[in-house]
N, C-alpha and C positions, 0 to 999 in steps of 0.2 A: 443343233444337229450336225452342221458342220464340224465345228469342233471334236464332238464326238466320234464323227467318222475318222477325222484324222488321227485322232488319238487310237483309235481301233488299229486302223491302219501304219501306225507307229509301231503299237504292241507286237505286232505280229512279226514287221521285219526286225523288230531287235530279238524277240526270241529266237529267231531264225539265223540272225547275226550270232550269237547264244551258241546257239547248237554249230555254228563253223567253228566258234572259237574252242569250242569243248571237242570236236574233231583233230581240230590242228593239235590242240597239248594231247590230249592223246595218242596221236599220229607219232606227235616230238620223244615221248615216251617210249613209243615201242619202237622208234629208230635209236634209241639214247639204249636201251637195254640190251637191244639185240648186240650192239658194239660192243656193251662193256662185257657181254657172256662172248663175243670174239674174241675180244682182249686179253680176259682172262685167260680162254682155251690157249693162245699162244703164249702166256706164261708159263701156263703148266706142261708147255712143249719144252720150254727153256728150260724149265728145273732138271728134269733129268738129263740133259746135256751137262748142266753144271755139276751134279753130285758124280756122274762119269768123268769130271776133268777131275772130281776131287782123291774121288776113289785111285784112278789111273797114279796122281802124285803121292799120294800115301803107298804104292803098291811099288812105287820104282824107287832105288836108292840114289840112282845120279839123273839129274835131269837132263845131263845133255843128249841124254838116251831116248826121251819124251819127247825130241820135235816133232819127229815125224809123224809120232803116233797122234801127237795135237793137234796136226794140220788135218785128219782124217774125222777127227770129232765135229768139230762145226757142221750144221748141215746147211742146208739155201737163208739166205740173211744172218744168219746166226755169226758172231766174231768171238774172240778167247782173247782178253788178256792177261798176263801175266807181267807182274814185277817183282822181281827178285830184289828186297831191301839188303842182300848181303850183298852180291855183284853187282848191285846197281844198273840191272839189265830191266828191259821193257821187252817184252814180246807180242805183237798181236797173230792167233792162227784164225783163218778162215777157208770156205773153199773156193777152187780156182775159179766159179761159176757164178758167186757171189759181188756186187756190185755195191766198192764203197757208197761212192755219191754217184747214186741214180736220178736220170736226167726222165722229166717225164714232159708227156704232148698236155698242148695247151687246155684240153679242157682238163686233163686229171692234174695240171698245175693250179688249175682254179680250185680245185676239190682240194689239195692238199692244207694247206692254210685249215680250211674247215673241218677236216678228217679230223688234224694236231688238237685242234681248238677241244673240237668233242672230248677225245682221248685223254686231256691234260682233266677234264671234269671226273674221270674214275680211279677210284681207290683201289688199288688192286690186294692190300693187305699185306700177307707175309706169308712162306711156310717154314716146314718143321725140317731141319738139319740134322739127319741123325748122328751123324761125323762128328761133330761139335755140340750135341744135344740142345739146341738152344733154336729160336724163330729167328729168319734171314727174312725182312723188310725184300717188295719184288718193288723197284723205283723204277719211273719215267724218268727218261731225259732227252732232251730235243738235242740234235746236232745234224747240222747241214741240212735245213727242211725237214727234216726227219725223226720220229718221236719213235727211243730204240728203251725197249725192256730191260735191265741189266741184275744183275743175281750175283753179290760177290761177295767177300768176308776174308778176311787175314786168315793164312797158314803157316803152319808150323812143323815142319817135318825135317828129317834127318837128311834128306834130299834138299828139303825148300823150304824157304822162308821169305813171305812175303804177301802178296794180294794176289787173289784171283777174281775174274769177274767175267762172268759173261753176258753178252749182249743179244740182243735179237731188234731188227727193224720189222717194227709193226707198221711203221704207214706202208712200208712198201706191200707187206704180208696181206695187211686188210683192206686195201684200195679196191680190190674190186670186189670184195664183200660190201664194202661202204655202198658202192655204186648201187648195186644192187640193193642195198637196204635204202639207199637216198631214192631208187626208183621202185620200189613197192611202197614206198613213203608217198610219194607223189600220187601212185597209182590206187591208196585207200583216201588217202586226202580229196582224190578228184573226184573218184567214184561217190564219195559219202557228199559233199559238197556240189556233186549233181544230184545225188537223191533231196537232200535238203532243198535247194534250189524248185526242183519239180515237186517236191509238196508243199513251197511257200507258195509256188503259181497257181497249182490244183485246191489250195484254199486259198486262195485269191479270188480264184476265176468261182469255184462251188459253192465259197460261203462269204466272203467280205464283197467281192464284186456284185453279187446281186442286191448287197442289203445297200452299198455305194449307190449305185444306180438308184435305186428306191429312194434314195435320201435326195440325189440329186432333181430326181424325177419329180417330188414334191416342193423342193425347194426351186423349181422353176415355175410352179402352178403360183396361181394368187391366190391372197390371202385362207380363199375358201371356194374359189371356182377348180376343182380337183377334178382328175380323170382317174381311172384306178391305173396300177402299175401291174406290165407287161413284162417280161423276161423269157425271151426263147433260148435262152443259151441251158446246160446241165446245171443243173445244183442239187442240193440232199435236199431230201422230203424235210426237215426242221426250218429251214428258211424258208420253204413256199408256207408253214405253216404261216410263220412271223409274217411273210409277206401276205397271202389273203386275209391277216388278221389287220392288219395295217390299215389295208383297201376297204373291209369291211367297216370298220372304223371310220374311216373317211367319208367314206358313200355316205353311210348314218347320217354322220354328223352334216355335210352337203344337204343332203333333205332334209336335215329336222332344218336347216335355214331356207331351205324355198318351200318352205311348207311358212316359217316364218314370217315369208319374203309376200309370200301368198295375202297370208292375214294381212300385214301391213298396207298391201294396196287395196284391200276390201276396205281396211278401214280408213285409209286415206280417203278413198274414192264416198264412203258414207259418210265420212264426215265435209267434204268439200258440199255434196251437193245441196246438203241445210244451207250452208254458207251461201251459196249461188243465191237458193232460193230468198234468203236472209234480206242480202243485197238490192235483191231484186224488188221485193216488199218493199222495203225501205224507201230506193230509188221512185215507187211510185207513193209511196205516202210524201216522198219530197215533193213530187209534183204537183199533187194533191193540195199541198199546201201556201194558203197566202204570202204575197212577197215579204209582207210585215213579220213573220213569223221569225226573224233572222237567226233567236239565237236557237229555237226548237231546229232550226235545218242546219248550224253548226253544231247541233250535237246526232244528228241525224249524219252528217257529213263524218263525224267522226267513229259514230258506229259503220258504218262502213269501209274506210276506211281499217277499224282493226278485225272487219271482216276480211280486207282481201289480206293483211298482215297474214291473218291465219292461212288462207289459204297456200298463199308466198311460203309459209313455213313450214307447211303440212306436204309441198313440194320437195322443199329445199330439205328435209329430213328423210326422205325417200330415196333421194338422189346419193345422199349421204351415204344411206344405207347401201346401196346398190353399187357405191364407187369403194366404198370403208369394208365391208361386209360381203359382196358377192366377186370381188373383183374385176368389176368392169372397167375399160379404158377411161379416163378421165376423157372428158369433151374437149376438143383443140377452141377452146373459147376464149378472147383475147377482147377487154374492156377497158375502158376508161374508166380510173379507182374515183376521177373527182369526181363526173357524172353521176356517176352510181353511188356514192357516198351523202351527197350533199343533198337529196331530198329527203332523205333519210335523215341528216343533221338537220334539217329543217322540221320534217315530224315530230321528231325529239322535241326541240326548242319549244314549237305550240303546246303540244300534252303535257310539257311537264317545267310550268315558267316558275315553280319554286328549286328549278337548278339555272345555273349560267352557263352557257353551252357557247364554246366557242371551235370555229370552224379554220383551219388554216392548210394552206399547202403551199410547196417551195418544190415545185417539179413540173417539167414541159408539160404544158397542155394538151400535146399529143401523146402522150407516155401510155400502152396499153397492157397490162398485165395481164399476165394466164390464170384466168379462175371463170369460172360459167357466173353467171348471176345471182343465181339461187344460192352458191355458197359463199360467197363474200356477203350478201344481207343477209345471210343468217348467223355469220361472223359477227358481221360487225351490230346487231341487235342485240347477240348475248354479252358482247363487251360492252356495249351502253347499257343492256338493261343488269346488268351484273357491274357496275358505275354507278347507278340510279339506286340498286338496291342495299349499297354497303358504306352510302355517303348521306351526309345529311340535310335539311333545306338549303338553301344559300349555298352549296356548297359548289366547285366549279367542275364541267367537264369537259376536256378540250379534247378533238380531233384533229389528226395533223397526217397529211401527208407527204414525206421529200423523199431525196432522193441522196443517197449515202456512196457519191463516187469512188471512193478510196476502194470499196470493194465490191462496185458493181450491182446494189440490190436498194429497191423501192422499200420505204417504211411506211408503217400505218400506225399511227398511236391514236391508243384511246387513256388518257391520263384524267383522276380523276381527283381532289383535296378531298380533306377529312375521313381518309380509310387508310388502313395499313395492313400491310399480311407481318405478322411472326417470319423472322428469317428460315425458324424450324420448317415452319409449312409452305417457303416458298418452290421446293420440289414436288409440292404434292397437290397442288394446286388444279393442276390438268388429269389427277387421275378421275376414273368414270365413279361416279356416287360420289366422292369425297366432298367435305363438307364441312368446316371447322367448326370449331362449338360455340364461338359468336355467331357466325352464319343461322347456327341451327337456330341456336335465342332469339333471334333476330327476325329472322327471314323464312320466307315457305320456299321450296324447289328439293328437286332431287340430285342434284350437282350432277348434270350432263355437261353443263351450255359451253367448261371450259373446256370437255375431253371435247366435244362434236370440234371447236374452234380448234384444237390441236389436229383432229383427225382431218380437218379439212386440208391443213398446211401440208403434211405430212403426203395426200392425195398428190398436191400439186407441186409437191419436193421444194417448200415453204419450209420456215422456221417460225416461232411462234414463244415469247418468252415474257418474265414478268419481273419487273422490280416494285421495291416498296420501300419508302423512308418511315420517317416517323409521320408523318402527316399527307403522305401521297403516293398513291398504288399507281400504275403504268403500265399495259401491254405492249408490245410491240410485235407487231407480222411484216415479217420481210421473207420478201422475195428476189432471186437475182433472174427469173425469168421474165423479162419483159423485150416491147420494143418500141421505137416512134413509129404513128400512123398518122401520114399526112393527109389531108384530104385537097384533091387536085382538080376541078371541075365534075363534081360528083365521081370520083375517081380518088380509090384508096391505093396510096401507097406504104409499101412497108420496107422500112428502117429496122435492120436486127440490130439490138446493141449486146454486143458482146458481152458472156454472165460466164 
């Protein structure tokens, strides 16, 4: 769910990043055309200044007659050259008001650079010369900062013979057009990139924020101890749908488990108290009976005995339930693994002397581990009786527990000869039913005993894992929660060892 939220919440700001970027080239666009329909307009100011210098030279026989008249032609930016390939004269006219290299303030220096840069990206084409019948090419050229239009073609007349060409400065002409087109630029860029902005938030906050929250909100509950999900802030009527469908959902499924929860302790509870009563009998037919009678009261010892097992277990899968299943706090229960292990290795050994059970540990005698009672012997039964069940007579079971300082955490092995798992099936081992097809051949159960052994671990942020060779299968439950507990004159002290 996590995942998925973020991934939701990805979607949405890259669309949204999407939609700035498709603003901005749009944006870049309608500042890039606006210019070049400037641009252009100022060439087609220039042309008829030039075809008036043209007309003017075809109309006079001596040019020296035409200075003056050429200095009156140019208008604001506009310049006239002329060169005459027979006198080998240059002339440039302009007017008195006209400013070759203009000096500009520092922010429209910073602009200019970028004005050029635009300008040199438009094509401005050509027109039509009637004079000469023929298309005159309109060229850019940059000189002194300054990117000037020019319009010019070789002439030929009884007066003159030579080049003419005229010029127009367009950065100076369209600077403050740019500006102005750089700030409605700005001003549709900013405006649409706050509207985008405020409906990434407004479906943030109406539709991704509530279902966030809800995700969060469950993903803080346990496993199946749920409360329903609240939101007082606005949203659209479609995610409260989703969200009361959610909650309804949950609730369900919450009661169809303490309705479950319910069953199991009636039938814990009718099944313990045959048990009680079980024992109880028993304990008086023991008494009942002559001293002589020894081995009738060791197997009388022993039916009792896998009365209280049962009981022990009909406990200890309750607890399971209740910690696995309802979400309750785990108990702050802190034991002794050898105490607790080893009457139980010693059970074993009696019941069952066609195996060889061997008992061993390599760790302080105070060493105390986090687990309640009821689930480490219900652990460690299913790994002996699941040892017992898939090994043959003679065969060995050893339990061991030490202590693995390199990285801080207590082991428990239950290793046992003559069984082996398929490397295939050694991931599947812990799942709930599973049950390989020797097992089935073999053996009766419904393959709980290794998911409960995993669900315990898990409860008390244990690890739990298995290897197998060719002739020897192995559990091991390690924990790095532990600590020494000394005892000081009926006085416990506690030693945390760092995990």
């Amino acid at each position: 769910m996590k995942k998925y939220k973020n991934n939701q919440s990805l979607y949405l700001l890259l669309a949204h990043i999407l939609f700035v970027l498709l603003v901005f080239l749009t944006t870049l666009l309608y500042g890039s055309a606006r210019m070049s329909t400037s641009l252009r307009h100022e060439a087609y100011k220039l042309f008829p200044t030039h075809i008036w210098i043209e007309e003017t030279i075809y109309r006079y026989k001596d040019i020296e007659d035409l200075s003056e008249l050429l200095q009156m032609i140019p208008k604001d930016n506009e310049y006239i050259y002329l060169y005459d390939t027979e006198a080998k004269k240059r002339a440039l006219y302009f007017k008195d008001s006209t400013v070759l290299s203009p000096q500009y303030a520092d922010m429209d220096e910073m602009l200019i650079p970028l004005l050029n840069s635009l300008l040199k990206q438009i094509d401005l084409g050509n027109v039509y010369n009637a004079y000469i019948d023929q298309h005159i090419d309109i060229q850019l050229a940059e000189h002194e900062n300054s990117m000037h239009i020019q319009i010019g073609h070789d002439v030929e007349t009884d007066a003159f013979t030579g080049k003419i060409v005229a010029f127009r400065d367009v950065t100076k002409s369209l600077l403050v057009e740019f500006k102005n087109t750089l700030g409605q630029c700005f001003l549709i860029f900013g405006l649409s990139c706050s509207f985008i902005i405020l409906n990434y938030k407004l479906m943030k906050k109406v539709y991704y924020s509530p279902l966030e929250k809800m995700t969060e909100h469950y993903l803080k509950m346990s496993r199946f101890h749920l409360e329903p999900f609240t939101y007082d802030q606005p949203f659209i009527p479609e995610v409260q749908k989703t969200v009361n469908a959610v909650n309804k959902t949950m609730l369900d499924l919450q009661d169809g488990l303490k309705e479950s929860k319910s069953f199991l302790d009636e039938m814990v509870h009718e099944i313990k108290n045959p048990a009680h009563n079980i024992k109880n009998e028993i304990e008086l037919i023991d008494d009942m009976l002559p001293e002589a009678d020894e081995e009738i009261k060791s197997r009388l010892q022993s039916v009792m005995n896998e009365t209280t097992n049962i009981t022990s277990l009909l406990s200890s899968i309750k607890i399971i339930y209740d910690l696995y299943y309802l979400g309750a706090a785990p108990p702050d229960s802190w034991l002794n693994p050898i105490e607790k292990i080893k009457p139980i290795y010693e059970e074993y050994k009696e019941k069952y002397p066609n195996r060889q059970f061997h008992f061993k540990y390599h760790i302080n005698p105070n060493i105390h581990i986090w687990i309640d009672p009821g689930s480490i012997e219900l652990m460690i039964r299913n790994l002996l009786d699941n040892a017992i069940k898939y090994s043959k007579d003679g065969s060995t079971i050893f339990i061991g527990i030490r202590e693995y300082k390199a990285v801080n955490k207590i082991l428990i092995d239950v290793i046992n000869s003559d069984s082996s798992i398929e490397y295939s099936n050694l991931g599947k081992v812990f799942g709930k039913y599973y049950r390989t097809n020797q097992a089935k051949a073999k053996t009766d159960g419904i393959g709980i005993g290794l998911w409960l052994v995993q669900s315990i671990a898990e409860i008390y942020k244990a690890n739990v894992h298995v290897h197998s060779s060719t002739n020897t299968t192995g559990f091991v439950f390690s924990t790095k929660h532990y600590k020494e507990v000394v005892q000081k004159d009926h006085h416990t002290e506690n030693k945390a060892i760092p995990s």
